[in-house]
LUMNU-720990 format. One record per atom (N, C-alpha, C, O, CB): residue in three letters; x, y, z. Coordinates in steps of 0.2 Angstrom, whole numbers, padded with zeros to 4 digits, always signed. Glycine has a CB too. Layout:
N
AlaXYZ
...
***
This chain:
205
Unk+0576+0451+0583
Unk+0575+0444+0583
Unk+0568+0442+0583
Unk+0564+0446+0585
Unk+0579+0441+0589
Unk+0568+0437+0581
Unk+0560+0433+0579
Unk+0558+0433+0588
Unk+0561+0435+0593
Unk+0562+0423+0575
Unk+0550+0431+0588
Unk+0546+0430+0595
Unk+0551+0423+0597
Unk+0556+0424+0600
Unk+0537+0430+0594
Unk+0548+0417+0594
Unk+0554+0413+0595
Unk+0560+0414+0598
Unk+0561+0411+0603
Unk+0555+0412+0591
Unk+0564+0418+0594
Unk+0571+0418+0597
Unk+0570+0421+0604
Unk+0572+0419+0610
Unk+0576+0423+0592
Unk+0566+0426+0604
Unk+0566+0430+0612
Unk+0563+0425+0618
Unk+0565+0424+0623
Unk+0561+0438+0613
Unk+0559+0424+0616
Unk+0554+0415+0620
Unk+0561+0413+0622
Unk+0564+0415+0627
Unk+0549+0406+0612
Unk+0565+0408+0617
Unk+0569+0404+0618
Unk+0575+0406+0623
Unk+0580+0403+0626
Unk+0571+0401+0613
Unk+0574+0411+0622
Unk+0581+0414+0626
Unk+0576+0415+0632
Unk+0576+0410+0636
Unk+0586+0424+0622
Unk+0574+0419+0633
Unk+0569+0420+0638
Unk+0569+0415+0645
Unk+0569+0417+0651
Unk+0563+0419+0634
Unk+0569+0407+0642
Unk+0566+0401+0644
Unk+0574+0400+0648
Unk+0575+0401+0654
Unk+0563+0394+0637
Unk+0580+0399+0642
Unk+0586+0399+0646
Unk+0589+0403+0650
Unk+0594+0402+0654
Unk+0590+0400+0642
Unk+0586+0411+0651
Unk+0589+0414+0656
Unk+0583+0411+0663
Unk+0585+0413+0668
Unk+0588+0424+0655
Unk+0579+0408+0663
Unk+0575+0407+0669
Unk+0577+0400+0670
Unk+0573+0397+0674
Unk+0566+0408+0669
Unk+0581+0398+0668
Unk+0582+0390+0669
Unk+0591+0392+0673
Unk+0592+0388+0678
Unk+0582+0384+0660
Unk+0595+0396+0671
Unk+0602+0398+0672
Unk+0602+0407+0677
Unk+0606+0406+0682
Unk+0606+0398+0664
Unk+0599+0412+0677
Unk+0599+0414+0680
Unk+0595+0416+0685
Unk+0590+0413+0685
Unk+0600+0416+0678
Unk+0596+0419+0691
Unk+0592+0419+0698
Unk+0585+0422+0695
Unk+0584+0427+0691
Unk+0597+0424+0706
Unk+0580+0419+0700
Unk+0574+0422+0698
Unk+0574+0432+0700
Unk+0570+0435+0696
Unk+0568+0418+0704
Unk+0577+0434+0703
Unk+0577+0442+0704
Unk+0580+0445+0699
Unk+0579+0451+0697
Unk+0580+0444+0711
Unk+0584+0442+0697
Unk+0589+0448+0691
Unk+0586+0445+0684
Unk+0587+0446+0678
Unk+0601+0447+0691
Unk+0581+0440+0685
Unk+0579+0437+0678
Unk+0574+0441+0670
Unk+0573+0441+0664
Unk+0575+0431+0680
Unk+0572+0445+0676
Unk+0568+0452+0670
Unk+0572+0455+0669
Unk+0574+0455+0663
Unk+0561+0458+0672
Unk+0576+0459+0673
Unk+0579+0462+0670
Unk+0584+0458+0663
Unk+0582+0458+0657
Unk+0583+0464+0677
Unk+0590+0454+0664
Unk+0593+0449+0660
Unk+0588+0448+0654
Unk+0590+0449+0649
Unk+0594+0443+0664
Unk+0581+0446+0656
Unk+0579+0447+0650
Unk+0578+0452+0643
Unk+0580+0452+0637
Unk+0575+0445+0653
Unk+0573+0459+0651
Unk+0574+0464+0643
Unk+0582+0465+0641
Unk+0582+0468+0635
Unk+0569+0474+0644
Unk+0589+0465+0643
Unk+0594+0467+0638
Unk+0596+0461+0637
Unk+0602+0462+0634
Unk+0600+0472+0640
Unk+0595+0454+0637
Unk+0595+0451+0630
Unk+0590+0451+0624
Unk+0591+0448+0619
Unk+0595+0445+0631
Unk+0586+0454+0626
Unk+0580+0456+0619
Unk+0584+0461+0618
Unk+0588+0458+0614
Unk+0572+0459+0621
Unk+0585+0468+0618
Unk+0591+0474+0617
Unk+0597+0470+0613
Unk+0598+0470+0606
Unk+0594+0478+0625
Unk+0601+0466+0617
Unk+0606+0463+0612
Unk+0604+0461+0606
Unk+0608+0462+0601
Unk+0609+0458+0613
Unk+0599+0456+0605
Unk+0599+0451+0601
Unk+0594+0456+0595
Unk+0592+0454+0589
Unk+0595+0444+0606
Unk+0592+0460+0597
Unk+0588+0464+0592
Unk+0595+0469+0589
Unk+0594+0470+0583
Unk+0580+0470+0597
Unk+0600+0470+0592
Unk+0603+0475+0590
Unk+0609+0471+0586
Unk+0612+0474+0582
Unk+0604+0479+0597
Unk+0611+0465+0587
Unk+0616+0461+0586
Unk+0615+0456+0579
Unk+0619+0455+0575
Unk+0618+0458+0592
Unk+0607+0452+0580
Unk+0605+0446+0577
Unk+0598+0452+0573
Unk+0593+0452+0577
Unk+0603+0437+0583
Unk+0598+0455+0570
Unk+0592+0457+0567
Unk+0591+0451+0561
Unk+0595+0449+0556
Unk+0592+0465+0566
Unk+0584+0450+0563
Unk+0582+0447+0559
Unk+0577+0443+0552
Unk+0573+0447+0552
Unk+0582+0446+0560
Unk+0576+0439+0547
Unk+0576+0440+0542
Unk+0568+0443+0541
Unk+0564+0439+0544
Unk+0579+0434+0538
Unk+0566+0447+0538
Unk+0561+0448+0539
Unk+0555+0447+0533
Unk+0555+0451+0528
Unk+0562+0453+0543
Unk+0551+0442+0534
Unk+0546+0439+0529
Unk+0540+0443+0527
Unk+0534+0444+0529
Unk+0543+0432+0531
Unk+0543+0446+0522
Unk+0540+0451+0518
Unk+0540+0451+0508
Unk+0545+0449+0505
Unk+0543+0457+0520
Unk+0535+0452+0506
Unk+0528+0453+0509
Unk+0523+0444+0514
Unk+0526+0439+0514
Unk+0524+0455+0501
Unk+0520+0445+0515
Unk+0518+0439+0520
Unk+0517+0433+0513
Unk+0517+0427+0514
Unk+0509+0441+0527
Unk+0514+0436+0508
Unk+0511+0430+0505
Unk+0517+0426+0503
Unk+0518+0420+0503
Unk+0505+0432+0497
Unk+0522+0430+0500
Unk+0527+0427+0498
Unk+0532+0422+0503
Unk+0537+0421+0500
Unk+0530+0431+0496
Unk+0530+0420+0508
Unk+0533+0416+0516
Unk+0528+0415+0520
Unk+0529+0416+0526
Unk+0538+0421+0521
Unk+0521+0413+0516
Unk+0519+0407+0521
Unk+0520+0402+0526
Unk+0518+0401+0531
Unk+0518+0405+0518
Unk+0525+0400+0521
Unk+0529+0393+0528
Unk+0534+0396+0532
Unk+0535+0393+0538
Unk+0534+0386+0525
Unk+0537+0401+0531
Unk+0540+0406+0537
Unk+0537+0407+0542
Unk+0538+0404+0548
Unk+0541+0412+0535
Unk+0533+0411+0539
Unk+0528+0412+0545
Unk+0523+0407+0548
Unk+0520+0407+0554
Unk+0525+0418+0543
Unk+0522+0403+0543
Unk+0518+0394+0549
Unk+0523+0394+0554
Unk+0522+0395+0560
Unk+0518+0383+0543
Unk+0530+0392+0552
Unk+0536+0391+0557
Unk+0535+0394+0562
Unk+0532+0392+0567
Unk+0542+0391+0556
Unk+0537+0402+0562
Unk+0535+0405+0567
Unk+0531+0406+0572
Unk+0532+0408+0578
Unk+0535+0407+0565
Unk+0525+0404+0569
Unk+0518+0403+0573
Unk+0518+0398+0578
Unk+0517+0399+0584
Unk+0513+0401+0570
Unk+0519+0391+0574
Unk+0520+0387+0578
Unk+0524+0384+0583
Unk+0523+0380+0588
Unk+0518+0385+0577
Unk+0531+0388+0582
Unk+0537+0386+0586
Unk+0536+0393+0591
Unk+0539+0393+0596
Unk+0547+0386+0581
Unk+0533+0398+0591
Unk+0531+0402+0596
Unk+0527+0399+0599
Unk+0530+0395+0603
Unk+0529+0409+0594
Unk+0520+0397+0599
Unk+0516+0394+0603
Unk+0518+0388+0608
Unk+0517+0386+0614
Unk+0513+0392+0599
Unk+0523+0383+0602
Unk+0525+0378+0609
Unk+0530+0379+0614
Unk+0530+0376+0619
Unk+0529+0371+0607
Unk+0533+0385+0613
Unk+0538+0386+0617
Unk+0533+0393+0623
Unk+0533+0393+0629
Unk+0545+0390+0611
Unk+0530+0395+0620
Unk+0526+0399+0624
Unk+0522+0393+0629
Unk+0522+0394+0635
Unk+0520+0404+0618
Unk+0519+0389+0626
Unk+0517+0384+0631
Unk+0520+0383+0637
Unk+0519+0385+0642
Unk+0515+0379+0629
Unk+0527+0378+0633
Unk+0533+0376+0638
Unk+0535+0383+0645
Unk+0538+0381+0651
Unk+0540+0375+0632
Unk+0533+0389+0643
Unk+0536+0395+0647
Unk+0529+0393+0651
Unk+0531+0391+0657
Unk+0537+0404+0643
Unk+0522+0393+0651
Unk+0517+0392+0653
Unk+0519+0388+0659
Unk+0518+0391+0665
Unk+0511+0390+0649
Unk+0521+0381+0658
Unk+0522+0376+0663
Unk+0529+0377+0669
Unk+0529+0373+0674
Unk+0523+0370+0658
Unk+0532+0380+0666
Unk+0534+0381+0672
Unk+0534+0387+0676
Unk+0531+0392+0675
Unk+0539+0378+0672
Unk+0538+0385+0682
Unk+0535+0390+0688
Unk+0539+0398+0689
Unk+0536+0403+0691
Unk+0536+0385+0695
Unk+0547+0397+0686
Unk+0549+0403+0684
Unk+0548+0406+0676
Unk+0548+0403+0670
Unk+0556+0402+0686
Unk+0546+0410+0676
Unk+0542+0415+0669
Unk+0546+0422+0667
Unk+0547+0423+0661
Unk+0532+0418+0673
Unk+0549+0425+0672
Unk+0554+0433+0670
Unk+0556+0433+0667
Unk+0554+0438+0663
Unk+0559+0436+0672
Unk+0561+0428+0665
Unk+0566+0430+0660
Unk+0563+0430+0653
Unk+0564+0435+0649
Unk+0572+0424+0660
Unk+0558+0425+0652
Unk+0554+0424+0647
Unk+0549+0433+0646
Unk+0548+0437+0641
Unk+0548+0417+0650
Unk+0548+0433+0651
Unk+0543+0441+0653
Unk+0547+0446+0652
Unk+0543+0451+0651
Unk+0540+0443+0663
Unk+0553+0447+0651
Unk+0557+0450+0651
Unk+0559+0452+0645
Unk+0560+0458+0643
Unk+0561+0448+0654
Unk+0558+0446+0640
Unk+0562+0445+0633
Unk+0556+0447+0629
Unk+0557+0449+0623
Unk+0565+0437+0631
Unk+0549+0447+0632
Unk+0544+0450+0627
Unk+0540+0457+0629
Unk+0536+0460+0626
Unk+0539+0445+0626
Unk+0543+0459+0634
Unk+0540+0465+0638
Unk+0541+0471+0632
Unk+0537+0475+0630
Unk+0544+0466+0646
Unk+0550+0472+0628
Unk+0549+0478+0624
Unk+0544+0478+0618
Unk+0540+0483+0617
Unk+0556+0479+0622
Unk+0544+0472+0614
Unk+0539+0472+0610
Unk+0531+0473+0611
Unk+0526+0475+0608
Unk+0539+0468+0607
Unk+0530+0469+0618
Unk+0522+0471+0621
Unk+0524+0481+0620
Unk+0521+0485+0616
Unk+0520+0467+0632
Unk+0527+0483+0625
Unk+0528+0490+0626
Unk+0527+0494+0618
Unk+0522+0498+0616
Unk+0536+0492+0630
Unk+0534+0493+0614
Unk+0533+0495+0607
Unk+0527+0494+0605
Unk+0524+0499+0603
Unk+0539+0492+0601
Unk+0522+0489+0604
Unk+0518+0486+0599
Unk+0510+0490+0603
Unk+0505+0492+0599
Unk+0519+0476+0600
Unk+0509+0491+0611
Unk+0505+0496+0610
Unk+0506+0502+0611
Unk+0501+0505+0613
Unk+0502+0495+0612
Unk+0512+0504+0610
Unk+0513+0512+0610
Unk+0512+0513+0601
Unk+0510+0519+0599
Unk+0521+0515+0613
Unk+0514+0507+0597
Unk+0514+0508+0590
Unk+0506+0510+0588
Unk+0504+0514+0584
Unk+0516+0501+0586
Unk+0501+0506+0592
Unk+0493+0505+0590
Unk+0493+0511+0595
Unk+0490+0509+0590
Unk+0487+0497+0591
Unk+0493+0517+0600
Unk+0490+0522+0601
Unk+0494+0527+0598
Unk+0493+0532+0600
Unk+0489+0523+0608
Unk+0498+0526+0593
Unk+0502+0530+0591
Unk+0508+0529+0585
Unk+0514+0529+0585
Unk+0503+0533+0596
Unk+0502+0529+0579
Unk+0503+0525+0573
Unk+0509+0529+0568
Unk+0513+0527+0563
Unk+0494+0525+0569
Unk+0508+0537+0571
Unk+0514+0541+0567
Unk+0521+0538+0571
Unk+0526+0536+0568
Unk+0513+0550+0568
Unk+0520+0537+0576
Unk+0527+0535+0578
Unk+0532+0529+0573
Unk+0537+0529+0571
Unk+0527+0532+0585
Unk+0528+0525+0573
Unk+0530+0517+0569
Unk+0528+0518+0563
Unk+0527+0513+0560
Unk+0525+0510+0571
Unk+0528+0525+0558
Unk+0526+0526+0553
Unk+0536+0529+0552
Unk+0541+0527+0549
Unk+0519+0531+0553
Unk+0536+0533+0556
Unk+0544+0539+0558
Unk+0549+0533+0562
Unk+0555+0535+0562
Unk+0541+0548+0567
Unk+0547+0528+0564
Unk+0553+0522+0566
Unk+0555+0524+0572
Unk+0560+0521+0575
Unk+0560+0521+0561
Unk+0550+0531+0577
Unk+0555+0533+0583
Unk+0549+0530+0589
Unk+0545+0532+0592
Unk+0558+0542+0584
Unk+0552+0524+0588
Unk+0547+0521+0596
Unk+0551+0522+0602
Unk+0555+0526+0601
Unk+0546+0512+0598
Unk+0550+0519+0607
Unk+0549+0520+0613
Unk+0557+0515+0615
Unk+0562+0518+0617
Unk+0541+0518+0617
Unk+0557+0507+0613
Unk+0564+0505+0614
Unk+0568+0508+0609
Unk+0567+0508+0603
Unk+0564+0498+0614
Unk+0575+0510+0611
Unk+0578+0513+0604
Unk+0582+0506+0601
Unk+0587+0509+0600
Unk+0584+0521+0604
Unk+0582+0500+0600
Unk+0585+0498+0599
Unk+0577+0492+0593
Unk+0576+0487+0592
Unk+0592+0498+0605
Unk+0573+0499+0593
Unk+0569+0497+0589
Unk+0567+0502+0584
Unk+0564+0501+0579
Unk+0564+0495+0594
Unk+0571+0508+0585
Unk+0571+0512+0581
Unk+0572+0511+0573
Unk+0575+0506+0572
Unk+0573+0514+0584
Unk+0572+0515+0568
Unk+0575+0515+0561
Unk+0580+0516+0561
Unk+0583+0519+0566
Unk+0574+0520+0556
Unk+0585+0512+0554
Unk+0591+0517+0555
Unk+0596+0512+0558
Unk+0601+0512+0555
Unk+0589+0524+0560
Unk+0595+0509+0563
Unk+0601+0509+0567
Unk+0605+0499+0563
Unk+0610+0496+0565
Unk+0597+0510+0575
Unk+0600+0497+0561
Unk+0604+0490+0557
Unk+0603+0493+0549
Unk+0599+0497+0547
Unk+0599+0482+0559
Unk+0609+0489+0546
Unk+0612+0491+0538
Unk+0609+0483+0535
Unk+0606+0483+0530
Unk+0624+0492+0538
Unk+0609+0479+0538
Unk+0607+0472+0535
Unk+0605+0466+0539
Unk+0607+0462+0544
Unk+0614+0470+0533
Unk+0599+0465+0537
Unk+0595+0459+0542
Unk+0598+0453+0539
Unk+0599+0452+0533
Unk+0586+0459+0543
Unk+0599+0448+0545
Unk+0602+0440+0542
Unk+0596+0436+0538
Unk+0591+0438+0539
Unk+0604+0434+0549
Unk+0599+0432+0534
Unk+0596+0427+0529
Unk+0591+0424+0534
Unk+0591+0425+0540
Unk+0602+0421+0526
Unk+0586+0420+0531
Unk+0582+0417+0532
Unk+0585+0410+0537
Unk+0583+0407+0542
Unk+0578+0416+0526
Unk+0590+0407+0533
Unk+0593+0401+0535
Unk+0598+0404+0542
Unk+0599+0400+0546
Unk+0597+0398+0527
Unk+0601+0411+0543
Unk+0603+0410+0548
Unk+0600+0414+0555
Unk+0603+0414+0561
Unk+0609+0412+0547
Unk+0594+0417+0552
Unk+0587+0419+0558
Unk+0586+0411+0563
Unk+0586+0410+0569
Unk+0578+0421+0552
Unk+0584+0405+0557
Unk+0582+0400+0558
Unk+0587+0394+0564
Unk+0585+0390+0568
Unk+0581+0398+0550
Unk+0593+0397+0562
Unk+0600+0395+0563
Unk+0600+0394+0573
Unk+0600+0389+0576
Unk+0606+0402+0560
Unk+0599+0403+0574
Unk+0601+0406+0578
Unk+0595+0405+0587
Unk+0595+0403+0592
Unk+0602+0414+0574
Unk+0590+0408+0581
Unk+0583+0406+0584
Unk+0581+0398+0588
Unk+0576+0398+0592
Unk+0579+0407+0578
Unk+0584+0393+0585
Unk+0583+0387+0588
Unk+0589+0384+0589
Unk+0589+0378+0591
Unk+0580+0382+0584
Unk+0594+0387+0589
Unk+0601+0384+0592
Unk+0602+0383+0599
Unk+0607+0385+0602
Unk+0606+0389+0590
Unk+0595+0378+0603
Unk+0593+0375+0610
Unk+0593+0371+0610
Unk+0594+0366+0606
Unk+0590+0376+0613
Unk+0590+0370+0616
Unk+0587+0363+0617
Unk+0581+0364+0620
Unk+0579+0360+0625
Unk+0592+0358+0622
Unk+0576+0368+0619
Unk+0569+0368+0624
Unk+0564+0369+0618
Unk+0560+0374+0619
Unk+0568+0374+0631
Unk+0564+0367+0612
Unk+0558+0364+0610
Unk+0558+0356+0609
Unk+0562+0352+0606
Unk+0556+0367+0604
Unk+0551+0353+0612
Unk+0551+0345+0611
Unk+0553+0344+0605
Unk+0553+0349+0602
Unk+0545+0342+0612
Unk+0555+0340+0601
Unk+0552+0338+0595
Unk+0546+0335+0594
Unk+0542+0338+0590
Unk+0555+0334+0593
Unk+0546+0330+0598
Unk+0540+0328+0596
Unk+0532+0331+0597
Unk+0528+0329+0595
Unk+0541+0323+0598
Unk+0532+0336+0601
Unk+0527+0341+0602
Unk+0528+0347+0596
Unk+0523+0351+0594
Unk+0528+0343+0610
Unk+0532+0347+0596
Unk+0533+0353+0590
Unk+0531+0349+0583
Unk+0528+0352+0578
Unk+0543+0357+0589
Unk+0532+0342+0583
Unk+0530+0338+0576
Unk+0522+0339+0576
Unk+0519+0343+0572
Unk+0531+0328+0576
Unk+0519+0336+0583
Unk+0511+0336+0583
Unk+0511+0340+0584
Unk+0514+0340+0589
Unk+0507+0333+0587
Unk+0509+0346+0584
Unk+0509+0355+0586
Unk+0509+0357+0578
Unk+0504+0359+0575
Unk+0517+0359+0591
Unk+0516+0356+0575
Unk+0515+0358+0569
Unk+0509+0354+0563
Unk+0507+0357+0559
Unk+0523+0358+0568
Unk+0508+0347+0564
Unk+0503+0345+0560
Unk+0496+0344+0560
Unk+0492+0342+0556
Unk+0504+0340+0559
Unk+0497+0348+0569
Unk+0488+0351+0570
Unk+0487+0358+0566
Unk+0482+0359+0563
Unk+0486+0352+0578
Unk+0494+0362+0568
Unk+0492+0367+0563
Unk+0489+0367+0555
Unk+0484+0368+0552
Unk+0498+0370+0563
Unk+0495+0363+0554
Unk+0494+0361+0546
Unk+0487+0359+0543
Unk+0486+0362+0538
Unk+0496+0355+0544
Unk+0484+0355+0546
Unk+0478+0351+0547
Unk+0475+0357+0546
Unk+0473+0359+0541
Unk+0476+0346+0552
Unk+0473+0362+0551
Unk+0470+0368+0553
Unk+0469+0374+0545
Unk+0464+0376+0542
Unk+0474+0371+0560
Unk+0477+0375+0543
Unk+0477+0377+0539
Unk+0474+0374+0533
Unk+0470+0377+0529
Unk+0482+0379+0539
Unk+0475+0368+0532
Unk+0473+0364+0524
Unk+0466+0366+0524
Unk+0464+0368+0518
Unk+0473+0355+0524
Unk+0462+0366+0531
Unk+0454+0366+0532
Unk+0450+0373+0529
Unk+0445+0374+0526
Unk+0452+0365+0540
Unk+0456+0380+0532
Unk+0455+0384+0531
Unk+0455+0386+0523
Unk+0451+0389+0519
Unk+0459+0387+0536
Unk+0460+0385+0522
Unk+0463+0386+0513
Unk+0457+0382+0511
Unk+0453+0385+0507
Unk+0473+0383+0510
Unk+0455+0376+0512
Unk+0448+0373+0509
Unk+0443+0377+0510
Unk+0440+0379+0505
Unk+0446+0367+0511
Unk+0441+0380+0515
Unk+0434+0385+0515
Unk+0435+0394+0511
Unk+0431+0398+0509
Unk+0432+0386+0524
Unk+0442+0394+0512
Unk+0443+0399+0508
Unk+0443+0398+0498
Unk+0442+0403+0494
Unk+0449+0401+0512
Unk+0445+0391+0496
Unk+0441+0390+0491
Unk+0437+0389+0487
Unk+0436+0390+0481
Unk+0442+0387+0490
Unk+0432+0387+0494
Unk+0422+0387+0494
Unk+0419+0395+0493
Unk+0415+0397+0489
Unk+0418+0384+0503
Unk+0421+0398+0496
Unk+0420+0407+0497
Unk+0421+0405+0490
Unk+0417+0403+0486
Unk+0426+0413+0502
Unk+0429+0407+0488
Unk+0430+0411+0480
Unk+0427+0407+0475
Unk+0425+0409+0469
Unk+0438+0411+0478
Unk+0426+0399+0477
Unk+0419+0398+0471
Unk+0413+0400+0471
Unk+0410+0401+0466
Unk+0417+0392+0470
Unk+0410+0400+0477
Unk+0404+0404+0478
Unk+0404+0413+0475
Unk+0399+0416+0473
Unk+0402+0404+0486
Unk+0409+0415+0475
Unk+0410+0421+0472
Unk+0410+0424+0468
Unk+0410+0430+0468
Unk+0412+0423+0473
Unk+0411+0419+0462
Unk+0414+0418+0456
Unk+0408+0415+0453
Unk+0407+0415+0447
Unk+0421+0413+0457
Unk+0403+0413+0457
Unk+0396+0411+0454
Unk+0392+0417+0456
Unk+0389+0419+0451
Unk+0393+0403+0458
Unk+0391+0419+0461
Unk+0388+0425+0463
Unk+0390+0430+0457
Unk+0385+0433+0455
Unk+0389+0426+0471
Unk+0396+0432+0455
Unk+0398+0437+0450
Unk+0395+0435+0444
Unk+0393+0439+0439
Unk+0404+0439+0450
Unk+0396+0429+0443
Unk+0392+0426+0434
Unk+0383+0428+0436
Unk+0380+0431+0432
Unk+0393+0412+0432
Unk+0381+0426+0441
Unk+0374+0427+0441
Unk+0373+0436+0441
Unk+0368+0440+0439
Unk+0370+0423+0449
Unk+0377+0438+0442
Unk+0376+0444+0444
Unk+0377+0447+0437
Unk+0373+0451+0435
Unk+0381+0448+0451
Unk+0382+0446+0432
Unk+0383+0448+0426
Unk+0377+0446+0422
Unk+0376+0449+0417
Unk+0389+0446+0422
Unk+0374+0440+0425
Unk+0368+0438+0420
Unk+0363+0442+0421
Unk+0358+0442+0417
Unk+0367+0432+0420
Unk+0361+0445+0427
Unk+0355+0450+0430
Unk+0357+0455+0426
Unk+0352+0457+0422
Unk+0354+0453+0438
Unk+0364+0458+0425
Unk+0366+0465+0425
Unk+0363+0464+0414
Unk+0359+0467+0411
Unk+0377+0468+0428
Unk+0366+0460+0412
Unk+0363+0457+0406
Unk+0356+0458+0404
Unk+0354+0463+0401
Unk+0364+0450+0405
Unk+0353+0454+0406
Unk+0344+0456+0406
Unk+0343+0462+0408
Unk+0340+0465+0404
Unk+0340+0452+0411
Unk+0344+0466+0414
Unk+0342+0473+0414
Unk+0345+0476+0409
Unk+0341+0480+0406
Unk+0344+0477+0421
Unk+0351+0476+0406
Unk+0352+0481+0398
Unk+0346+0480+0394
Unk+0343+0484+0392
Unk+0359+0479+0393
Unk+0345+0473+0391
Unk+0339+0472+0387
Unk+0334+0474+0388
Unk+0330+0476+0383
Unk+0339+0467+0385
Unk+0330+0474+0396
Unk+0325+0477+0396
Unk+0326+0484+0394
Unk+0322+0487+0390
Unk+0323+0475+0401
Unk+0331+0486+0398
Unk+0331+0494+0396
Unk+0330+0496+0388
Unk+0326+0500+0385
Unk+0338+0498+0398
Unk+0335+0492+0385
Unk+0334+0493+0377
Unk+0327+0491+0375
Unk+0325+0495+0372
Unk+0340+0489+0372
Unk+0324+0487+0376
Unk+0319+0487+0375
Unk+0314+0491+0377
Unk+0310+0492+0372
Unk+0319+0482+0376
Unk+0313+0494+0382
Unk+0309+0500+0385
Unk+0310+0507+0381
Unk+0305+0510+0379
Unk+0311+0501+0394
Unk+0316+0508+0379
Unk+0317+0513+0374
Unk+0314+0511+0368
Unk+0311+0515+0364
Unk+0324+0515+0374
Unk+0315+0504+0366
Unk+0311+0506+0360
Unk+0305+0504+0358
Unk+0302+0504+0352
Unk+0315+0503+0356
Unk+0302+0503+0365
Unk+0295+0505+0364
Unk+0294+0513+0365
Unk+0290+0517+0362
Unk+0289+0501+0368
Unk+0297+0513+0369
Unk+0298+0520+0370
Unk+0297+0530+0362
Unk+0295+0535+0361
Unk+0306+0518+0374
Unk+0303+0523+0360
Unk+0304+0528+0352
Unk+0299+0528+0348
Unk+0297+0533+0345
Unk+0309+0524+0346
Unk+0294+0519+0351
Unk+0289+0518+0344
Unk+0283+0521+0345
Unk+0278+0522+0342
Unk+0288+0509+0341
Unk+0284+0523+0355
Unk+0277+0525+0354
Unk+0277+0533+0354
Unk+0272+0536+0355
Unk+0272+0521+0359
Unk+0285+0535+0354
Unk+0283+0544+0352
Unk+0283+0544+0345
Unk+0279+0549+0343
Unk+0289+0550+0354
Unk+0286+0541+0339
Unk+0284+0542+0332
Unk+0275+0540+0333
Unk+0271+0543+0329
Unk+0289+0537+0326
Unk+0273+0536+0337
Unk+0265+0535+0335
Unk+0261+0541+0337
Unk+0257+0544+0333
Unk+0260+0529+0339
Unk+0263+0543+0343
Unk+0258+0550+0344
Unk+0261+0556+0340
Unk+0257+0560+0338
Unk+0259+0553+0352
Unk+0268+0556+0339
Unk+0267+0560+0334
Unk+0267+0561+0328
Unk+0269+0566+0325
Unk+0270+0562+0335
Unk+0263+0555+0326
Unk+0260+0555+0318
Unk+0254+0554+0320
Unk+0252+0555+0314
Unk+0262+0549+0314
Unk+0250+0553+0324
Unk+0244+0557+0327
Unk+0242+0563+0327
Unk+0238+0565+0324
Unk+0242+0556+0332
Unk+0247+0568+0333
Unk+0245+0573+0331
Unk+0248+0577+0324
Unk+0247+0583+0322
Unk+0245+0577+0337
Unk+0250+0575+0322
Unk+0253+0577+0314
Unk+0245+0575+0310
Unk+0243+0581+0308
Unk+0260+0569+0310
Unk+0242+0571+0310
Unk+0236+0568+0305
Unk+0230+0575+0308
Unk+0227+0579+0305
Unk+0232+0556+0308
Unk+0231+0575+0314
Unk+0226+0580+0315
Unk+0227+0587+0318
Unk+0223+0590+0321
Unk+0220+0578+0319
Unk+0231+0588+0316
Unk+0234+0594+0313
Unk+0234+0595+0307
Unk+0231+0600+0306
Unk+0240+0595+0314
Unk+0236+0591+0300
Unk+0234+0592+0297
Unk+0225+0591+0292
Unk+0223+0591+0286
Unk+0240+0591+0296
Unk+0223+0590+0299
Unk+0214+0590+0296
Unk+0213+0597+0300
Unk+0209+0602+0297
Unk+0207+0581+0300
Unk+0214+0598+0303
Unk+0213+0605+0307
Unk+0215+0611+0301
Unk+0211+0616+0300
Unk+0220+0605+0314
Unk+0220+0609+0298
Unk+0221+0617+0293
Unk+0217+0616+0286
Unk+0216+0620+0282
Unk+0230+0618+0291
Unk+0215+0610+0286
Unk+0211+0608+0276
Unk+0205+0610+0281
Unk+0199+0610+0278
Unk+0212+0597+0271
***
């Protein structure tokens, strides 16, 4: 299941169950929901941009919302196996290469078919604890952020794109000089050697 989904679930076990059994509750609703609801997964990234915008930012507000209040476990609970998998993945890159991590219900192998995009989306927000209207403004600050970014990243690739024409045009002029250097080069070995040719041949008469 998405970060999202474990957030949200997360938020519902700390609102419904007791603060002591609530990490626990938490990591085996992460285990279920990883094992039961696997989810759709946006690949390659370029091709699910707005997937992944969603994701981002419905993780963040909700991640906030967990911030504000005062029980946190269940939440702590529901993200604890991916913190664990994710840096045992970065000290140990063959493992997440071979699919055998540390939670097995993170392992290869063990799901046949991840759900549609539309019923990841379904499942994942099938609550009631994101605002709307904080998730509206949240999401069109993001937006804003991104438009800005994708604008300087147009500035780059025009500057780049000018920097490679100037650069074909240096690379241009240095060919001609070279050709040119050779062919004084040519003209001034036929001159000496029709010099010493002339007196060479005064040398033997």
């Amino acid at each position: 299941m998405t970060g999202a989904g474990h957030i949200a679930a997360g938020l519902l076990i700390d609102r419904h169950c007791p603060p002591e059994l609530a990490f626990g509750a938490g990591v085996l609703g992460h285990a279920a929901m990883d094992m039961l609801l696997p989810e759709y997964r946006p690949w390659p990234p370029c091709d699910n941009i707005p997937i992944l915008a969603w994701e981002a930012v419905a993780s963040y507000v909700l991640l906030r919302e967990a911030y504000k209040r005062e029980e946190k476990a269940g939440v702590l609970g529901q993200l604890a196996p991916d913190v664990v998998d994710g840096v045992y993945s970065l000290l140990n890159p063959q493992a997440w290469q071979r699919g055998t991590l540390i939670c097995p219900w993170h392992r290869a192998g063990i799901f046949k078919r991840d759900m549609s995009w539309a019923s990841t989306f379904a499942v994942e927000n099938g609550h009631t604890e994101i605002d709307p209207d904080e998730l509206h403004r949240t999401g069109c600050e993001y937006g804003r952020s991104l438009g800005k970014d994708v604008g300087y990243l147009r500035d780059d690739v025009t500057e780049m794109k000018a920097d490679i024409k100037e650069l074909r045009e240096s690379t241009k002029r240095i060919e001609q000089s070279l050709a040119k250097s050779e062919w004084l080069r040519t003209l001034g070995a036929a001159g000496v050697s029709a010099i010493i040719a002339a007196i060479v041949a005064r040398l033997v008469k």
